[in-house]
C-alpha angles and dihedrals in degrees: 000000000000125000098226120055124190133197130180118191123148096354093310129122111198100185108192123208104224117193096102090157084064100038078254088287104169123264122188090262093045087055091053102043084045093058083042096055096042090050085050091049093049090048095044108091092195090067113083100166135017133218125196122202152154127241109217131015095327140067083187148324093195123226114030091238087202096068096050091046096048108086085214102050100035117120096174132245097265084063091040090072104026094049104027123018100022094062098034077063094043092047087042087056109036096052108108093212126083118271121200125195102208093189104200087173147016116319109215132182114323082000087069094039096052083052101047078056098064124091098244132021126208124173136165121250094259097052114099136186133248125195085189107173113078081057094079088024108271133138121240110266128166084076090287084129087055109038095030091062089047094047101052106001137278091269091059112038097044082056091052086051104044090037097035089210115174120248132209126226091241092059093040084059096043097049087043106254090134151021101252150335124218146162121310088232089046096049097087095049100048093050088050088050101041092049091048091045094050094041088055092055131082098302085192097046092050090046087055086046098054093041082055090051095044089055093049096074092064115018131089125249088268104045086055101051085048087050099042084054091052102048086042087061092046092050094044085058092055119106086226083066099056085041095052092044097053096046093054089050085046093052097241154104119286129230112219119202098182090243 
């Protein structure tokens, strides 16, 4: 059984973490199928959006403990983050394509912060939130420490991380960790429609976007009104755009290719 599942149906990738047993805590192996999968998903043109999810009760509890407590299976942490959970960020944030974290269950640790690294955010009313780390004396890694502090504010999230209180879904949504919070019965439903509904837009227009976004956080006012110019010139030259532009003058409905 492997512990990353992928599905592709209507553009959409849905790529399941599946480790349940072990509330999909990472392995060494799970790291590795999970870069794989994300490279497949960015090179495949017929994907136009991606889901991540978990199968069972977690989205995801972070780090497999085990495997860093057992002599024979211990990589180390150095090669923890520069060979699992720092380029699963940097994939996460490079595809130009929308991925959505559809969190079914609590979000521990490394779990919370790949989550925190997606474009939008979705989780049902019982999942909670778990900075972990400081809680057997570990620091925050998987950029929690950078994008935590940008989505609520430097005083709380360095109290999340120094206190490791559990959040619920409903606060995450209130102090704006995430994109939105709804019904557990719901919850299905509203990832399926959001996915379809973002693998049917301009592809091309939401990966400039994310690129824009991505700079934000570092650039000054006027690198990112040159590179807003610049990214501007590349969408108007999309098909999607002419397509977008004539629908709009025809009064319908336009039909986006991603191209």
């Amino acid at each position: 059984m492997s512990s990353i599942e992928l599905k592709i149906e209507n553009k959409v990738a849905i790529i399941r973490l599946n480790r349940p047993e072990v509330f999909n805590s990472f392995n060494r192996e799970m790291a590795f199928l999970l870069h794989d999968t994300l490279d497949a998903c960015e090179k495949n043109a017929d994907v136009r959006a991606i889901v991540l999810t978990g199968n069972g009760k977690a989205f995801c509890a972070g780090q497999d403990l085990k495997e860093v407590t057992d002599p024979d299976l211990n990589p180390g942490f150095k090669k923890i983050l520069e060979e699992h959970y720092n380029p699963i960020i940097t994939r996460i944030r490079a595809i130009k394509k929308p991925v959505i974290a559809a969190v079914n269950g609590v979000a521990a640790g490394a779990g919370a912060n790949i989550a925190l690294a997606c474009d939008i955010i979705v989780a049902h009313e019982k999942v909670s939130f778990i900075q972990a780390f400081s809680l057997i004396g570990l620091v925050p890694d998987s950029a929690g420490t950078f994008f935590l502090p940008r989505l609520i504010g430097f005083q709380k999230a360095l109290a999340l991380a120094m206190l490791g209180d559990k959040i619920s879904a409903v606060q995450a949504e209130k102090m704006g960790m995430i994109y939105k919070c709804v019904p557990v019965e719901e919850f299905e439903d509203t990832i399926n429609k959001l996915a379809l509904k973002m693998a049917n837009m301009p592809t091309k227009a939401l990966g400039l976007i994310k690129e824009l976004y991505n700079n934000s956080m570092t650039n000054d006012l006027e690198s990112q009104l040159a590179l807003e110019s610049k990214l501007q010139i590349e969408a108007a030259s999309t098909e999607d755009y002419a397509e977008g532009v004539a629908a709009f003058i025809e009064k319908r409905k336009p039909e986006f290719k991603g191209r």
